[in-house]
C-alpha positions in Angstrom: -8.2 27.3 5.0 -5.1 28.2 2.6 -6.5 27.1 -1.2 -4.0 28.6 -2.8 -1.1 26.5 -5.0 -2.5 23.1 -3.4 -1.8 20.0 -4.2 -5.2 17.4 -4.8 -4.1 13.6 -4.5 -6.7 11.3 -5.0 -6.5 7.9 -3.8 -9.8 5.1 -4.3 -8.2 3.8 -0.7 -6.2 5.5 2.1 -5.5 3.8 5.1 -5.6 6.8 8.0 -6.4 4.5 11.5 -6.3 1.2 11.5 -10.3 1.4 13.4 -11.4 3.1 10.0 -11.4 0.4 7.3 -10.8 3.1 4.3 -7.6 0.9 2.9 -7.6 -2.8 1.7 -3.7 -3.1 1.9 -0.2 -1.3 0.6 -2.2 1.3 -1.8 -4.2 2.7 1.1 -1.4 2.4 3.7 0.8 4.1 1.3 -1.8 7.0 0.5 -2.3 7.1 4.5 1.7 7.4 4.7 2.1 10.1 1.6 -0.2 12.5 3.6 0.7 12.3 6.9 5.0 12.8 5.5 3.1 15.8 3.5 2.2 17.5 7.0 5.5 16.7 8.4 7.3 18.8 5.5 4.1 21.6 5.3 3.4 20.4 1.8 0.1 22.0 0.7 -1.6 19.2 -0.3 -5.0 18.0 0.3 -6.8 13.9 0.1 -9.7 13.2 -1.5 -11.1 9.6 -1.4 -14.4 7.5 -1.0 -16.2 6.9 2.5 -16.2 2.8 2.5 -19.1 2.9 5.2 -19.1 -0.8 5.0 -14.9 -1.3 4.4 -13.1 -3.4 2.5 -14.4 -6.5 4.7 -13.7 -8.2 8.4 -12.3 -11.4 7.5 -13.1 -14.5 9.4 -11.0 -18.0 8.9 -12.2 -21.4 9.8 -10.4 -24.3 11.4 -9.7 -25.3 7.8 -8.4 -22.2 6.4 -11.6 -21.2 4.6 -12.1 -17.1 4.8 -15.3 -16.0 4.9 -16.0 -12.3 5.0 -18.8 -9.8 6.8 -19.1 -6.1 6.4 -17.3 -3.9 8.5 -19.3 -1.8 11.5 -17.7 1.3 12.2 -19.1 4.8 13.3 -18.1 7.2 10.9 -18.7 10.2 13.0 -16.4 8.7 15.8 -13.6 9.6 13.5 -15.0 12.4 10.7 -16.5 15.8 10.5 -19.3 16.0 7.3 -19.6 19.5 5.7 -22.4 21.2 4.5 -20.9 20.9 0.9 -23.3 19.0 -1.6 -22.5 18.4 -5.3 -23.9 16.1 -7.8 -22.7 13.4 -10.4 -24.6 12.3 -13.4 -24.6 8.5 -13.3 -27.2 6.5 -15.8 -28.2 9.7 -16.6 -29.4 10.1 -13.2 -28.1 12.7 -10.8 -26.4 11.4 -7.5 -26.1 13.6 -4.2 -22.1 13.7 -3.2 -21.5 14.6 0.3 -18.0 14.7 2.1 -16.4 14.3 5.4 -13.3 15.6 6.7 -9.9 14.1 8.6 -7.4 15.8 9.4 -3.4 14.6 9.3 -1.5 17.0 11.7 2.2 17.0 11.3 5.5 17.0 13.5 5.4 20.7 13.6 1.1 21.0 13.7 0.8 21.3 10.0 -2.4 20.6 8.9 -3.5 18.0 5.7 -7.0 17.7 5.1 -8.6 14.2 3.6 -12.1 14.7 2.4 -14.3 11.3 2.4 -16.8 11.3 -0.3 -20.3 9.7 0.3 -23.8 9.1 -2.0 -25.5 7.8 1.3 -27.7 10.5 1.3 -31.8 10.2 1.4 -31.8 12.4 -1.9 -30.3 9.2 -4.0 -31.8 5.9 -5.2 -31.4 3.0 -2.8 -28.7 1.3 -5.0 -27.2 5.5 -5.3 -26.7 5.2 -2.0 -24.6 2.1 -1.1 -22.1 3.3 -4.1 -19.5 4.4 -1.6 -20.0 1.4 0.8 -17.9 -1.2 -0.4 -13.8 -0.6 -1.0 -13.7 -2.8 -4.7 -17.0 -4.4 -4.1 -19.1 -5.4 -7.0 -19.2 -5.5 -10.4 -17.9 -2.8 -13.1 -21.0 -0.9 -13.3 -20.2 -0.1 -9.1 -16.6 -0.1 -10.0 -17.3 2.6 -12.6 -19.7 4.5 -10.5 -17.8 4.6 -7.8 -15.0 6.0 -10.6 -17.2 8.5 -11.7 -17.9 9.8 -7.6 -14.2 9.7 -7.3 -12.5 11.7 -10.1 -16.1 13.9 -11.3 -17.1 13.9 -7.8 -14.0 14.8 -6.1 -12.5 17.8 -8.4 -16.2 19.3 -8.0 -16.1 18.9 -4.5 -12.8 20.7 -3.8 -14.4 23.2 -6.2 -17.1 23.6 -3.6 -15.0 23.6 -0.7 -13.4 26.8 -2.2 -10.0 25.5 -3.5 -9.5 27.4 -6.3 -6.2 27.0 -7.3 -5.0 23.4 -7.4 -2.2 23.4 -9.1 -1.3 19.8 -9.0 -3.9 17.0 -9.3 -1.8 13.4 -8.3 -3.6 10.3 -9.6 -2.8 7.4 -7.5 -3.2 4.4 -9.8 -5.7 4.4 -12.1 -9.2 4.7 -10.2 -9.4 8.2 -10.0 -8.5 9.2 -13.8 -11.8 10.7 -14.6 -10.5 13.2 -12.8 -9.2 14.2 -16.3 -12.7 14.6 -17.7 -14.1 16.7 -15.4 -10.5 19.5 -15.8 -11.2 19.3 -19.8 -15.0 20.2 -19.2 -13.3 23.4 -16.9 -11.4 24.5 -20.1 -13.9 23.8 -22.0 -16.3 25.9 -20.2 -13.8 29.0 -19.5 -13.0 29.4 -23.1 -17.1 29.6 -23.7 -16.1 26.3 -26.1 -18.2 23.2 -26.8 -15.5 20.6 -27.6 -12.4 19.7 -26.3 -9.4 20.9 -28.2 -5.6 20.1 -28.2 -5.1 22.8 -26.6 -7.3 22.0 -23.6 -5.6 18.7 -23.4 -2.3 20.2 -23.2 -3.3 22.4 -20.0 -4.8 19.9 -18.2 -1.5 17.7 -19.1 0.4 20.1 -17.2 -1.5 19.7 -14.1 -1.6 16.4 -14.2 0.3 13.8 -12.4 0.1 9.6 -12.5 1.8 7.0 -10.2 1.2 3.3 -11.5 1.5 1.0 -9.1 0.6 -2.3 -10.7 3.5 -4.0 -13.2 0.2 -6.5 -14.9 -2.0 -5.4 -17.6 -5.0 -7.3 -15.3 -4.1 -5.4 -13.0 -5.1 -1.9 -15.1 -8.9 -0.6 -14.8 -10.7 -1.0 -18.1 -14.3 -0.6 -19.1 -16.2 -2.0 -22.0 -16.9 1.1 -24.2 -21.0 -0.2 -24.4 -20.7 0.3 -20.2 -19.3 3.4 -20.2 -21.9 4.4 -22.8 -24.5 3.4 -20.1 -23.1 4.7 -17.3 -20.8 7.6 -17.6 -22.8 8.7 -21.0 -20.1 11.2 -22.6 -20.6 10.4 -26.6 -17.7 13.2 -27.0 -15.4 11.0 -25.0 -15.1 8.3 -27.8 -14.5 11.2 -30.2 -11.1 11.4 -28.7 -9.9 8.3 -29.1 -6.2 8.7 -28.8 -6.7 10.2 -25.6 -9.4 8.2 -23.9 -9.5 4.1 -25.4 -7.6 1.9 -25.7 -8.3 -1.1 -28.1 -11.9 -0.8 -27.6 -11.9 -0.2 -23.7 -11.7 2.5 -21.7 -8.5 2.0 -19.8 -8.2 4.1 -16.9 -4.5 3.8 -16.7 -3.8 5.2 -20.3 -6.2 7.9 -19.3 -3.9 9.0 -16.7 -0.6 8.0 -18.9 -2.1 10.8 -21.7 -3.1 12.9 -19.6 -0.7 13.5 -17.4 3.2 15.5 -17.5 5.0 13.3 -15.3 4.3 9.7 -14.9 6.3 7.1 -12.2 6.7 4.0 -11.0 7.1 3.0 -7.4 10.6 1.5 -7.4 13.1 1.7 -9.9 12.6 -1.9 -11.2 8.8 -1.2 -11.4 9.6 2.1 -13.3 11.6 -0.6 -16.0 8.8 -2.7 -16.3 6.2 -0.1 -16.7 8.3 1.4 -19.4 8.3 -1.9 -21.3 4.4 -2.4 -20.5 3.4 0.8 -21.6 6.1 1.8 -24.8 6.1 5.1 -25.9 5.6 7.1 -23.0 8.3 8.4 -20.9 7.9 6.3 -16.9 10.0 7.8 -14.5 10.3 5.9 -10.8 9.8 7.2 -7.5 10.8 4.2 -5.2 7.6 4.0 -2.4 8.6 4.7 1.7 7.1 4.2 4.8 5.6 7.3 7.2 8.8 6.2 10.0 7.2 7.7 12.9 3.9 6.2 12.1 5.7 2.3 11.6 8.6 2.9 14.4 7.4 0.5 17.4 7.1 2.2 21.0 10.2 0.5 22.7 12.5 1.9 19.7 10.4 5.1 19.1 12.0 5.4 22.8 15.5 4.2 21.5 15.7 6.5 18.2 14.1 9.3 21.4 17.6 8.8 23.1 20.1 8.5 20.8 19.3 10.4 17.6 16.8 12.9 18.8 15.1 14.7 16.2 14.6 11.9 13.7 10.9 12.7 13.0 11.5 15.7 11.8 14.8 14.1 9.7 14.3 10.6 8.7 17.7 10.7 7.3 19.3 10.9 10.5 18.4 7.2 11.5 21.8 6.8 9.6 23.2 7.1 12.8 21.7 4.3 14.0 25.3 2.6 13.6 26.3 4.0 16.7 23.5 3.1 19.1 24.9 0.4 21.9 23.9 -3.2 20.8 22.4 -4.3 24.0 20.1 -1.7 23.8 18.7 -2.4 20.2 18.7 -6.0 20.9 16.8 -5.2 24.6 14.3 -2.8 22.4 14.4 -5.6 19.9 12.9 -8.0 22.9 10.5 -5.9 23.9 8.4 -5.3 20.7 9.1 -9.5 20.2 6.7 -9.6 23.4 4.3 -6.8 22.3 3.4 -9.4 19.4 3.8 -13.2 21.1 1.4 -12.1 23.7 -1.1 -10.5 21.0 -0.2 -13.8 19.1 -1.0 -16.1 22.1 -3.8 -14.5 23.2 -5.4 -14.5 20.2 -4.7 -17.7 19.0 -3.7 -20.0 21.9 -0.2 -21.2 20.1 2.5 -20.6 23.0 4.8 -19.1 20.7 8.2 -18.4 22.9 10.8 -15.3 22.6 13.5 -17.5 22.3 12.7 -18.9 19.0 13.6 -17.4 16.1 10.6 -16.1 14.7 10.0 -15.4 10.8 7.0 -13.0 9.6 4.7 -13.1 6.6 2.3 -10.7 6.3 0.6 -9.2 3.0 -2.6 -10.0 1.1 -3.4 -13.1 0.0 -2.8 -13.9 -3.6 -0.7 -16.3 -5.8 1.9 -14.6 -7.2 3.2 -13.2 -3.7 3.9 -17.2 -2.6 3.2 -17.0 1.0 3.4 -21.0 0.9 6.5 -20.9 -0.8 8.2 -21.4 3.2 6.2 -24.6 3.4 6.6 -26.5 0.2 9.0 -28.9 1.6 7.6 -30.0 5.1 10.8 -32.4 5.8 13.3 -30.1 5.0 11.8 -27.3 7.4 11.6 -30.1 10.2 14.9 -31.0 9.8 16.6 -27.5 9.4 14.3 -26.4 12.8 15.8 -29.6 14.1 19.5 -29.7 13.5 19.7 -25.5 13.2 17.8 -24.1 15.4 14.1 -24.0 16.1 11.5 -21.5 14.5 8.2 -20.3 14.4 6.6 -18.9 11.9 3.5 -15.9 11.4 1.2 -15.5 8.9 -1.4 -13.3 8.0 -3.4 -11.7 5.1 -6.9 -11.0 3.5 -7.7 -12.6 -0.1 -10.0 -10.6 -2.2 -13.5 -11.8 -2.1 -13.3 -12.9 -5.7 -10.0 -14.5 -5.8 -9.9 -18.0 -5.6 -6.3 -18.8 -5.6 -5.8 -16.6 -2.7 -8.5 -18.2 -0.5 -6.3 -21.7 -1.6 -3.1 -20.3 -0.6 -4.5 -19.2 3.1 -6.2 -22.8 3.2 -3.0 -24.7 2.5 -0.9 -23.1 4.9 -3.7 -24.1 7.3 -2.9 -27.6 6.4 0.9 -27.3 6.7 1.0 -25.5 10.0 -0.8 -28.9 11.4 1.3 -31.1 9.6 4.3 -29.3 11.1 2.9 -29.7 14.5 4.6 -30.1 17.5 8.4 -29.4 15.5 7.3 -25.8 14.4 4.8 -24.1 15.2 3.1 -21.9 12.5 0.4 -18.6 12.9 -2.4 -17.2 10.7 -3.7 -14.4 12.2 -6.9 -13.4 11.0 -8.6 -10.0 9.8 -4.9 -8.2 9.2 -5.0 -5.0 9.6 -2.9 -2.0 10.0 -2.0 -2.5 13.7 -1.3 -6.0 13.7 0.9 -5.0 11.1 2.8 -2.7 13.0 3.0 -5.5 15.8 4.3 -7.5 13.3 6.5 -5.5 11.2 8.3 -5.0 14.6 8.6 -8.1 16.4 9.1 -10.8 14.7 12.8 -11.7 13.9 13.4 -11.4 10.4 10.8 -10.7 7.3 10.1 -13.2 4.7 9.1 -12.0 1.1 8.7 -14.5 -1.7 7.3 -12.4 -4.3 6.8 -14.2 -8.3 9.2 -11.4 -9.8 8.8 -8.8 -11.7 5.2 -8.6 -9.9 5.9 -6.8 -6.8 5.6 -3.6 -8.1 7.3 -2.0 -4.9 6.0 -3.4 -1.4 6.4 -1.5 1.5 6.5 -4.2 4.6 9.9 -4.6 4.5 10.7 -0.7 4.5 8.7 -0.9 8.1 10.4 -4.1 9.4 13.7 -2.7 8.4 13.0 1.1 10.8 12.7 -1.6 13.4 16.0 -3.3 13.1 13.8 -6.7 11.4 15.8 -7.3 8.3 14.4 -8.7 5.5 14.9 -12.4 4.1 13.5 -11.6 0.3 13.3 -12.9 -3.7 14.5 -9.7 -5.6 12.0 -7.7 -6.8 9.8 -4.6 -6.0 12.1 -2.1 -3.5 14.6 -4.6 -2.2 16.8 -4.6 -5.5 17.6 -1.4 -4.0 17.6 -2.3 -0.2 19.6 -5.4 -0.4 22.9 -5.8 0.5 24.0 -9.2 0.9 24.3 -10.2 4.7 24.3 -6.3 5.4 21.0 -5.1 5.1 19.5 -8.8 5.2 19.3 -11.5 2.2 18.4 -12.5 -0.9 16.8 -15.7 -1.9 17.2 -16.8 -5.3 20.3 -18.4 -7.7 23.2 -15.3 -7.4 20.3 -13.6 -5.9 18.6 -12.6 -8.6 16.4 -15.8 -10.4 13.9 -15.7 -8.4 11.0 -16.9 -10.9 11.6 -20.6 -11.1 9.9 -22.4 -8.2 12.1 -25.4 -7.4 15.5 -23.6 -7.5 13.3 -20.2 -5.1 13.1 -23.3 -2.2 16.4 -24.5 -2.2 17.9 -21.3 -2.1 15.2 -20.2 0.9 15.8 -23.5 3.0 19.8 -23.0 2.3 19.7 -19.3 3.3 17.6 -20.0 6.5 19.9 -23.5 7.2 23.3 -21.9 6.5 23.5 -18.3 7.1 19.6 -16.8 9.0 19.5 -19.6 11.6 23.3 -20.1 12.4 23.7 -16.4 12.9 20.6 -15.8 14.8 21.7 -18.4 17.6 25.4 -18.5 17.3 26.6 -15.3 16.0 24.5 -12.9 17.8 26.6 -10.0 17.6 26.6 -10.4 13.8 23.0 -10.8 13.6 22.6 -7.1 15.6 25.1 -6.2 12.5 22.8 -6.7 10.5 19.7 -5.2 12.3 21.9 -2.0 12.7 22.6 -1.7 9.0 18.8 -2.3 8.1 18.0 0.5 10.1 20.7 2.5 9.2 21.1 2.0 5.3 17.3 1.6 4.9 15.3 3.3 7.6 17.0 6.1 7.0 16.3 6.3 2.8 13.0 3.7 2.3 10.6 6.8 4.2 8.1 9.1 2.6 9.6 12.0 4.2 12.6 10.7 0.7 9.9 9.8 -1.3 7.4 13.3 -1.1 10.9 15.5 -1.2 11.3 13.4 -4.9 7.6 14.4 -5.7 8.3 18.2 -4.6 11.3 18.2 -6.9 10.3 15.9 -10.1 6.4 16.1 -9.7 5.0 19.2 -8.4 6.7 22.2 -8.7 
């Protein structure tokens, strides 16, 4: 194993196989996608991450809409290899076992990209030690902050053991793994035969670090009552340090990586904006997010991209020339993945969807501000536009957080539209969405609806894998499609001159006027035009929106 110059990036979720339920959504899938592009370009770089023996959850939905959830069964050693390495975490002034399993991401060329899973389920720890990498943001903030503490303590003393001496880059993604921080300062501390932290210790550990914020909220930060952390974590010498480590009263996670950290980004260049105005005073660059394209690419145009632009794994930007693949053959590619899903769809749900019928795709988790009911606020105007347009089907699906309430709502109301469409349109919520039915997705339904509440979306990334399958995207502006959009090129914008999309009334109109006047007609009666535009989605954004683009940036502004 080369430990030399590597780069650690810590993740609390990264989604690997879509049978190992290590990822919730668009964090983990992203992680999943930065490491296996890091393989494809030999980056030295190396995951570390928690086990989530029982997942995030398996989500079940009634007939009404409600979503209940179970724990996840999965095998762990189907899928990992567990090392003899053992180190320990002081948590409630009690010392916890850390275990870790390995993964390993080959790439195009057989590069290698280990992802160590860290694990307390040991017979050494406490019963309630040991389920403290079970659940994927489970609990309450003492198991948040435990699991924080395995995560950031855990995992730099782990690589530690494993022999990696020289890490020259430790990548934060999002705020969960900060305490990573702590445990670098003790190093200094330690190697200069010191007892406190100094300015110069924070300055060297400033240089190796690096923070990607992902979340445009202040909710949406990790922050612990200082009393907690007191409890848990212990580390009087922490609150010493207050400019570096509180934050008015709490322990913020995410101005723990901000001060700690040389180079800070956001994950589009919208996002990078809004973080700049969310946090003042510290310099946010942006990174705009990708998709790993030979991971999201669907079979039939894996085959397509095979023929006509041969080596595009290895060079993602090559997809450009995607402008000069025959039409028939992107629409007959096109068809095929349409089938993969409607006979996944019908199977498992019975709704005799047809590949005829324009077919528009939803798929993200379930909370309020991304809208997903936004499609079916005016029941009479969808019948009628299906009516006197063309007809459409429509597929949903998503997980709501345990805890969020408004999230289980939205899933339960689009339960009650999709029967009071019945029999015009027919309307799909698949349940327990996971990475493969979101590949199924991404690739076969016609064109991909995003309704985020802007400037929320931070990034997404759904739309970057619809568009590598010729899917363009039908989207309010916000996250990466400001960047992605051109108007009837690349796909649509919904929203007043394509850019208000905050005010609810005025969002609708401009969604049923798109899909009435422009989606609709061209889909049925301007077919040519409609390949156009699948052409240019994977051609102008395939080709850029991949994290082959996205780890080059990294490389260049990040880590060397």
């Amino acid at each position: 194993m080369n430990t030399h110059d590597t780069i650690a990036y810590f993740s609390m979720e990264i989604g690997l196989e879509p049978a190992m339920p290590t990822y919730s959504g668009g964090l983990g899938v992203l992680a999943g996608d930065t490491i296996r592009a890091a393989a494809d370009l030999k980056i030295p770089l190396v995951g570390v991450t928690l086990l989530h023996r029982k997942g995030y959850f398996y989500q079940r939905l009634d007939a009404q809409g409600w979503q209940s959830e179970e724990p996840v069964e999965w095998v762990v050693e189907d899928f990992l290899t567990e090392l003899p390495a053992r180190v320990t975490v002081t948590i409630e002034g009690r010392r916890v076992q850390v275990r870790c399993w390995r993964y390993t991401v080959t790439g195009v060329s057989g590069f290698p990209v280990p992802v160590y899973f860290l694990d307390t389920d040991l017979p050494d720890n406490t019963e309630w030690d040991r389920t403290l990498t079970h659940f994927l943001y489970g609990g309450d903030q003492r198991y948040r902050l435990s699991q924080e503490i395995i995560l950031g303590i855990g995992g730099v003393r782990m690589l530690r053991a494993l022999g990696y001496s020289s890490i020259i880059r430790f990548h934060m993604n999002e705020g969960h793994s900060s305490l990573l921080t702590l445990e670098l300062l003790d190093e200094e501390v330690r190697a200069a035969g010191r007892q406190t932290v100094t300015d110069d210790d924070i300055a060297a550990v400033r240089q190796r670090c690096v923070f990607t914020t992902h979340t445009p909220v202040p909710a949406g930060h990790d922050q612990f009552p200082l009393e907690l952390v007191d409890r848990v974590l212990g580390r009087r010498e922490v609150f010493d340090r207050r400019d570096v480590f509180c934050c008015e009263g709490l322990l913020n996670m995410t101005y723990l990586g901000l001060n700690l950290s040389h180079y800070v980004n956001g994950v589009a260049k919208k996002h990078g904006e809004v973080s700049s105005h969310l946090f003042a005073g510290y310099v946010i660059d942006s990174i705009t997010n990708g998709v790993h394209a030979a991971t999201w690419v669907s079979s039939p145009f894996q085959a397509l991209y095979d023929r006509y632009i041969p080596g595009w794994k290895q060079d993602n930007f090559s997809l450009r020339y995607a402008l000069s693949i025959p039409k028939p053959h992107v629409w007959q590619a096109h068809l095929q993945a349409k089938r993969h899903l409607l006979e996944y769809v019908n199977r498992e749900t019975n709704a005799g969807l047809d590949v005829d019928v324009c077919t528009l795709g939803f798929a993200r988790r379930a909370t309020v501000y991304k809208r997903a009911d936004l499609l079916l606020t005016d029941i009479e105007r969808l019948r009628h536009i299906a009516a006197h347009t063309g007809p459409l089907q429509i597929i949903y699906a998503g997980k709501a957080h345990p805890q969020d309430q408004g999230g289980k709502e939205v899933i339960r109301r689009i339960f009650q539209a999709k029967e009071r469409l019945k029999p015009d349109i027919k309307v799909v919520y698949l349940q327990n969405y996971d990475m493969a039915v979101g590949k199924l997705m991404t690739a076969g339904v016609d064109v991909w609806l995003n309704t985020p509440q802007p400037p929320l979306e931070a990034s997404g990334t759904s739309g970057m894998k619809a568009a590598l399958n010729g899917v363009p995207s039908l989207s309010v502006l916000d996250g990466w499609w400001i960047e992605g959009w051109i108007e009837g090129v690349t796909g649509w914008a919904i929203g007043e001159d394509g850019r208000d999309g905050s005010e609810r009334s005025k969002v609708v109109a401009s969604l049923y006027d798109k899909l009435e006047h422009v989606v609709l007609p061209l889909f049925y009666r301007e077919r040519e035009r409609f390949l156009e535009v699948m052409l240019h989605a994977i051609a102008l954004n395939g080709s850029f929106f991949n994290t082959h683009r996205m780890m080059q940036q990294y490389v260049l502004k990040a880590y060397f």
